[in-house]
C-alpha positions as CSV (number, residue, x, y, z in Angstrom):
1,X,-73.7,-143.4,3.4
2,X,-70.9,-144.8,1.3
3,X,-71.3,-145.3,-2.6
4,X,-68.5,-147.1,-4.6
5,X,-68.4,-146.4,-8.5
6,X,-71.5,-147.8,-10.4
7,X,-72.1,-146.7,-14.0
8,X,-73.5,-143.0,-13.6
9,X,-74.2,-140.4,-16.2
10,X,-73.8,-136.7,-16.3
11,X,-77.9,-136.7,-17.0
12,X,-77.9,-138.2,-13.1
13,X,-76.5,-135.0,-11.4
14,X,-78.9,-132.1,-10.6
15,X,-78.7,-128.4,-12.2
16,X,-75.8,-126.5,-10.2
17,X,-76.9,-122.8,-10.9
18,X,-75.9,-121.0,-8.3
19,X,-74.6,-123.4,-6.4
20,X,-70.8,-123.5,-4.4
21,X,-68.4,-125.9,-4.2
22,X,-64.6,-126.9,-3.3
23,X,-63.2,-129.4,-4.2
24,X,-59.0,-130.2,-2.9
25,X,-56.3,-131.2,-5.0
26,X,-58.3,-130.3,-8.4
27,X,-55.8,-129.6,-10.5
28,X,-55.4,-133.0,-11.3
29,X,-56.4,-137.0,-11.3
30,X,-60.1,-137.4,-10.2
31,X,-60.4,-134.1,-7.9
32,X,-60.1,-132.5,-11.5
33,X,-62.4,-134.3,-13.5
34,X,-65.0,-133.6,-10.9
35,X,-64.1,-130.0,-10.7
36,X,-65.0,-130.3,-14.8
37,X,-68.7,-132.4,-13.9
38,X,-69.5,-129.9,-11.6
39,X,-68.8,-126.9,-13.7
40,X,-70.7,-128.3,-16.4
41,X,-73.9,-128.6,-14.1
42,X,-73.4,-124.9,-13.6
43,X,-71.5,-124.5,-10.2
44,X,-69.0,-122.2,-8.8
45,X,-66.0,-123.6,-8.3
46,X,-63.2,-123.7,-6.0
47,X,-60.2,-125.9,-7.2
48,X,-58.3,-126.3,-3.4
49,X,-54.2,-127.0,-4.8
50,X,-50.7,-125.6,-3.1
51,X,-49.5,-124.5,-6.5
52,X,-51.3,-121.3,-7.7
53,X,-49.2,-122.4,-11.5
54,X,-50.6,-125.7,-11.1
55,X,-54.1,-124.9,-10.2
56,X,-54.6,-122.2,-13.4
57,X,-53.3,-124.1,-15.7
58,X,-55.8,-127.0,-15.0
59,X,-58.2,-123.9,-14.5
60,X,-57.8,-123.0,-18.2
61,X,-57.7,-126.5,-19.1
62,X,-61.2,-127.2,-18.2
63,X,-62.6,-123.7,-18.7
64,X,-61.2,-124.7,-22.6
65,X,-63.2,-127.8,-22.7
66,X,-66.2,-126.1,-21.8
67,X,-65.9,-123.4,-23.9
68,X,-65.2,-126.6,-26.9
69,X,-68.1,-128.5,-25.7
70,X,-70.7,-125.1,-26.2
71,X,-71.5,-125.1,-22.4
72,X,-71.9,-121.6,-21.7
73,X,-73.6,-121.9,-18.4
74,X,-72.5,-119.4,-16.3
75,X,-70.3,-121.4,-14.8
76,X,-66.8,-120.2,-13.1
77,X,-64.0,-122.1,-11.6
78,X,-61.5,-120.5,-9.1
79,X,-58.2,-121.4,-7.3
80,X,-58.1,-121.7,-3.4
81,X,-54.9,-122.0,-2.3
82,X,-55.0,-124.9,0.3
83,X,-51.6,-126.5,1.3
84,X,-53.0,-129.9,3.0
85,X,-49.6,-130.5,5.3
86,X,-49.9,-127.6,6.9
87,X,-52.9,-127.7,9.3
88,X,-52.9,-124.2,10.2
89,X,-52.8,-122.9,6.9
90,X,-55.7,-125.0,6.0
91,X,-57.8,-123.1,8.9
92,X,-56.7,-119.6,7.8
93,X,-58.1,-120.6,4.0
94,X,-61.4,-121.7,4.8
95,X,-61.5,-118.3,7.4
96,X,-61.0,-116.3,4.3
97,X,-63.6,-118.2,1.8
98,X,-66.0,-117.7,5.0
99,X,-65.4,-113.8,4.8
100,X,-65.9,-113.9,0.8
101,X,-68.2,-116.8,0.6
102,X,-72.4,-116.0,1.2
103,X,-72.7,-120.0,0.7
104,X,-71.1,-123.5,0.3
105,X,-73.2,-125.9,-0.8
106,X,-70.8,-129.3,-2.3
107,X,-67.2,-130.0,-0.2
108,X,-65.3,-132.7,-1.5
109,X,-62.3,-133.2,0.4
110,X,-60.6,-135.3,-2.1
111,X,-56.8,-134.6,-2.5
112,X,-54.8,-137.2,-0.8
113,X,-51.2,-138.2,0.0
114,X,-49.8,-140.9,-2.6
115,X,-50.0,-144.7,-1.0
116,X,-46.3,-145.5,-1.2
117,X,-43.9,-144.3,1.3
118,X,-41.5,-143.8,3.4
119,X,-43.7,-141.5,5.2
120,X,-42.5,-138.8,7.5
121,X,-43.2,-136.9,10.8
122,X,-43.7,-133.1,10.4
123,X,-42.7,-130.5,12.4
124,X,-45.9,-130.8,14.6
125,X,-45.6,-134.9,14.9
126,X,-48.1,-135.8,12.4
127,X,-47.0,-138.1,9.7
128,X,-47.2,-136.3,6.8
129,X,-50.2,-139.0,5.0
130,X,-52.1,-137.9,8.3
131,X,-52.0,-134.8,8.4
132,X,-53.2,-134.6,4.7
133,X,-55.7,-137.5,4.4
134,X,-57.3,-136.7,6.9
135,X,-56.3,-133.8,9.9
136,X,-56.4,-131.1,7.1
137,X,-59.5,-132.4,5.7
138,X,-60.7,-132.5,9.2
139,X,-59.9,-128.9,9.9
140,X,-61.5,-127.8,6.2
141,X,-64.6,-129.6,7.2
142,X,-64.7,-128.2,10.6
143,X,-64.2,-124.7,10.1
144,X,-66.7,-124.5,7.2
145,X,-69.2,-126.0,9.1
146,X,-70.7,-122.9,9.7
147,X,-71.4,-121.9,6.4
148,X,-72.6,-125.5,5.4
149,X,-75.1,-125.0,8.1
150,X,-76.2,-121.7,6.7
151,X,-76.8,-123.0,3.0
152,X,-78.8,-126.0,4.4
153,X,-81.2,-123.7,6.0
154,X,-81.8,-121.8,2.4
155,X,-84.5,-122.4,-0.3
156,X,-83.9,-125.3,-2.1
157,X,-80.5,-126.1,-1.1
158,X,-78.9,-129.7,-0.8
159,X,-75.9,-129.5,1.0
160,X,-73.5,-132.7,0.8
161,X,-69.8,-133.4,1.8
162,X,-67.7,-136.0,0.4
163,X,-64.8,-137.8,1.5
164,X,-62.9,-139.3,-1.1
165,X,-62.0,-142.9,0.8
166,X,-60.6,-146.0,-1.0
167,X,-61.5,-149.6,0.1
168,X,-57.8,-149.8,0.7
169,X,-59.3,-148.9,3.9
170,X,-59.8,-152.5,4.5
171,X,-55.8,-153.4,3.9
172,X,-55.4,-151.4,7.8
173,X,-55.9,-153.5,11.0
174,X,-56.5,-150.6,12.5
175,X,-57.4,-151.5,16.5
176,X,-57.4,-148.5,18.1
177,X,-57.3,-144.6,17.6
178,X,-56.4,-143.5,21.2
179,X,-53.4,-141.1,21.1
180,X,-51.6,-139.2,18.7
181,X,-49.2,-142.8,18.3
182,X,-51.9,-145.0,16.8
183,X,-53.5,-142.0,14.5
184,X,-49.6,-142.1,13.1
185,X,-49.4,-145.9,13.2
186,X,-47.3,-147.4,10.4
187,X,-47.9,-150.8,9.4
188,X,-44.1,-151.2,8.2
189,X,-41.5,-150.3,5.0
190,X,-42.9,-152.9,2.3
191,X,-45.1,-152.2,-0.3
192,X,-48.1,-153.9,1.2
193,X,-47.0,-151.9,4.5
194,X,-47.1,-148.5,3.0
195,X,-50.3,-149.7,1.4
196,X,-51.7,-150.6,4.7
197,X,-50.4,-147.6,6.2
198,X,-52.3,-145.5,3.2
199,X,-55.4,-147.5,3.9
200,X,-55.5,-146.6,8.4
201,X,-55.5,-143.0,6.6
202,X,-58.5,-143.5,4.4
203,X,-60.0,-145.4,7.3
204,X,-60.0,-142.1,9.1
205,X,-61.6,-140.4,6.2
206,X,-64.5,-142.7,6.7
207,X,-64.8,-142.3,10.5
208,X,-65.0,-138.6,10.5
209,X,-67.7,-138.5,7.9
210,X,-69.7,-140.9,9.6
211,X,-69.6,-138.8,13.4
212,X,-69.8,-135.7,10.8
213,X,-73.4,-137.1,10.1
214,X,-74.3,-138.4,13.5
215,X,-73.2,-135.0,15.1
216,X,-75.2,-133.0,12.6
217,X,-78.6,-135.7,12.7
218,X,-78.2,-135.2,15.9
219,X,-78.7,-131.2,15.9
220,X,-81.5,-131.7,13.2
221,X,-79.2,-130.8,10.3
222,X,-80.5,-131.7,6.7
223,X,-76.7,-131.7,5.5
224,X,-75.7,-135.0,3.9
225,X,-72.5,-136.5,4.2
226,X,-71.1,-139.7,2.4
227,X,-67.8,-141.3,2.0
228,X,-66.7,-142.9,-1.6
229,X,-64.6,-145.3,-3.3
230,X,-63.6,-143.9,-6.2
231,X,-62.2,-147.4,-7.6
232,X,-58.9,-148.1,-9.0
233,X,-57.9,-145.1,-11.2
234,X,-54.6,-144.4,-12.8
235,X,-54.2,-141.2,-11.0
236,X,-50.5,-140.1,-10.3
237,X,-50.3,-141.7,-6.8
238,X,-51.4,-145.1,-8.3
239,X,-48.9,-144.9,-11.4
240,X,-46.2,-144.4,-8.0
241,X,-47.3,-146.6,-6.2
242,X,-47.3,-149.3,-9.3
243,X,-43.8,-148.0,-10.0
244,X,-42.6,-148.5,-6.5
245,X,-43.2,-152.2,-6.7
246,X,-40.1,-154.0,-6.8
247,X,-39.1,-155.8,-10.0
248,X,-42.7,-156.0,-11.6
249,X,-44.1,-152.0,-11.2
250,X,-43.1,-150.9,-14.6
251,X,-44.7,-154.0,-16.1
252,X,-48.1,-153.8,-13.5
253,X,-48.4,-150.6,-15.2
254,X,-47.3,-150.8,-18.8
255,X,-49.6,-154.0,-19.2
256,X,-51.7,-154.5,-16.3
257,X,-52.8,-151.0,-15.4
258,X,-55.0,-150.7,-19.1
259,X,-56.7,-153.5,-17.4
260,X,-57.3,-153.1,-14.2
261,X,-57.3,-149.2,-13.7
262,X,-59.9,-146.7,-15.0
263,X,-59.7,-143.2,-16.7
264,X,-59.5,-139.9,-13.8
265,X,-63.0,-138.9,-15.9
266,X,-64.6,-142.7,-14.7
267,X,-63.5,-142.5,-11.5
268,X,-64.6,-139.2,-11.3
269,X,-68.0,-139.8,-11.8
270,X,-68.8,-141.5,-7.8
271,X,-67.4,-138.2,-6.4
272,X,-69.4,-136.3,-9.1
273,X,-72.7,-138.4,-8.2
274,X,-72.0,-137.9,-4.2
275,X,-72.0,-134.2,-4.7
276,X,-74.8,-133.9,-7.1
277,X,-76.7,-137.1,-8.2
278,X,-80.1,-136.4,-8.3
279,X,-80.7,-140.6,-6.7
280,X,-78.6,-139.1,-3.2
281,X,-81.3,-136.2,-3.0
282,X,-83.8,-138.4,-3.1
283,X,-82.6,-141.1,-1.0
284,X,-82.1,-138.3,1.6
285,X,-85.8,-137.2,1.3
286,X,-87.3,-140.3,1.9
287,X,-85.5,-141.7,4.5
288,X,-82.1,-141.0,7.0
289,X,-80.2,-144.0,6.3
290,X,-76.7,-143.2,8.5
291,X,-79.7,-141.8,11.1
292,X,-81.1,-145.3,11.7
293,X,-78.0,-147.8,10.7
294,X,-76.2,-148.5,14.3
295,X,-72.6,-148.5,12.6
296,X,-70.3,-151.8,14.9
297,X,-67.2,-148.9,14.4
298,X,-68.7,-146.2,16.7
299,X,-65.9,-146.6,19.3
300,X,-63.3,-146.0,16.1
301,X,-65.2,-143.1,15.3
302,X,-65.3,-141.7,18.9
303,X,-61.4,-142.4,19.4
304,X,-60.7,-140.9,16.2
305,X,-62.4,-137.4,16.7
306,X,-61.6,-137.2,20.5
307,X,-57.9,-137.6,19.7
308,X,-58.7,-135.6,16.4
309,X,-59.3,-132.8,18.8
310,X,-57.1,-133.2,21.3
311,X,-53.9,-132.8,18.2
312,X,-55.4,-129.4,17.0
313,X,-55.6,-128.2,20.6
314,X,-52.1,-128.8,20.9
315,X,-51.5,-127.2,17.9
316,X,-53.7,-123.9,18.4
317,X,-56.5,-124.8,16.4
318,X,-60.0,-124.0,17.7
319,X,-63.0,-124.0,16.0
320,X,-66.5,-121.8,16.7
């Protein structure tokens, strides 16, 4: 499935009690705002972030604002250190929250490398938006499979994962996936370029959750996986990205932005309503949407997991 923003409420989001989630790059813009809606349902929480100074302070931020708001719910946030342009590092996290972990019900992969460049190569031949859009999030996803299977087949569980997409996705004319050269494909050093370039990223965040849910439909998995666009949201890649416009950024932002751009708390809300909204469970209950839709991108999909793959072999990074 793929939800874009409507206007959701926190009384739309089920009771989180006992529940596990993760959600990357937490500590700030929409990943933590959703960090704070999940907490106040009652959820464990994860916040996935590099800096361990970073990540606490946001931590005691929101654990503040619950305290303020009288929502003593049992609720606990914690930091998982995840750096996103590392690949490797990535796998040896999510092997440790395994070995700590009895459950994971909500994964939100949601951090994401800004939308203006230049972008580089790193040491492994990835370009660095890659490599955290969407092979990290890949690798995250993958190796906690395993435990996302095992919650799904407890009492009452409802286990989603959520890629955080943009309909930048659409700015790509992405033809092809084949080869580690078109998953790096730039689409040039201009603003609308690094845009596009942003946008074959977030494409790829939509093809992997879409063969996430036809691989697991296909083993009978009652897991539920949906992409979402957040909208525009003045989150610190878009104030960049509005800066790095030649000539007019300062005034796109200053006077435009107000406008055009919504709070990290608003945009927060479609991630928030992926992972919990009680309308999702439902719609899952009563009938497989992704199960019966035949999707016209299946060929992108294939190309992009196959080569997906074929990277992290080269690298050293296998999965059970």
């Amino acid at each position: 499935m793929f939800f874009s923003r409507k206007v959701i409420t926190e009384d739309e989001l089920v009771d989180l009690h006992g529940k596990v989630a993760i959600v990357t790059g937490g500590n700030t813009g929409i990943g933590y705002a959703t960090i704070e809606f999940l907490a106040q349902r009652g959820a464990r929480v994860y916040m996935g972030s590099r800096n361990q100074a970073r990540a606490q302070k946001a931590i005691e931020e929101i654990e503040a604002k619950l305290q303020k708001s009288g929502n003593d719910n049992q609720a606990s946030i914690h930091w998982l250190q995840l750096d996103l342009l590392d690949p490797r590092s990535v796998k040896e996290a999510a092997t440790e929250f395994i070995a700590k972990e009895e459950r994971l019900d909500i994964l939100v992969n949601n951090a994401s490398h800004s939308s203006f460049g230049p972008y580089k190569l790193n040491q492994d031949g990835l370009l660095d938006i890659m490599a955290v859009n969407h092979i990290s999030h890949f690798v995250l996803t993958e190796t906690l499979l395993p435990l996302l299977r095992h919650t799904a087949t407890l009492e009452d569980s409802d286990v989603r994962i959520v890629n955080v997409s943009s309909a930048a996705h659409t700015y790509a004319a992405t033809e092809s996936f084949v080869g580690k050269e078109n998953l790096n494909k730039q689409f040039g050093d201009s603003v609308t370029g690094y845009l596009a370039t942003y946008g074959h990223s977030k494409l790829a965040n939509i093809l992997h959750i879409k063969n996430l849910q036809t691989r697991l439909n296909a083993q009978s998995s009652p897991i539920t996986c949906l992409a979402v666009h957040p909208g525009a949201v003045m989150t610190v890649g878009a104030s960049g990205f509005l800066n790095s416009v030649p000539f007019f950024g300062w005034f796109l932002k200053v006077f435009l932005g107000p406008l055009f751009f919504t709070s990290w708390k608003q945009g927060a809300m479609t991630s928030a309503f992926a992972a919990a909204g009680k309308e999702v469970a439902e719609t899952r209950k009563s009938k497989d949407e992704v199960e019966r839709r035949k999707y016209e991108d299946e060929r992108l999909q294939r190309e992009l997991y196959e080569t997906t793959m074929e990277v992290l072999t080269e690298m050293g990074i296998a999965f059970k």
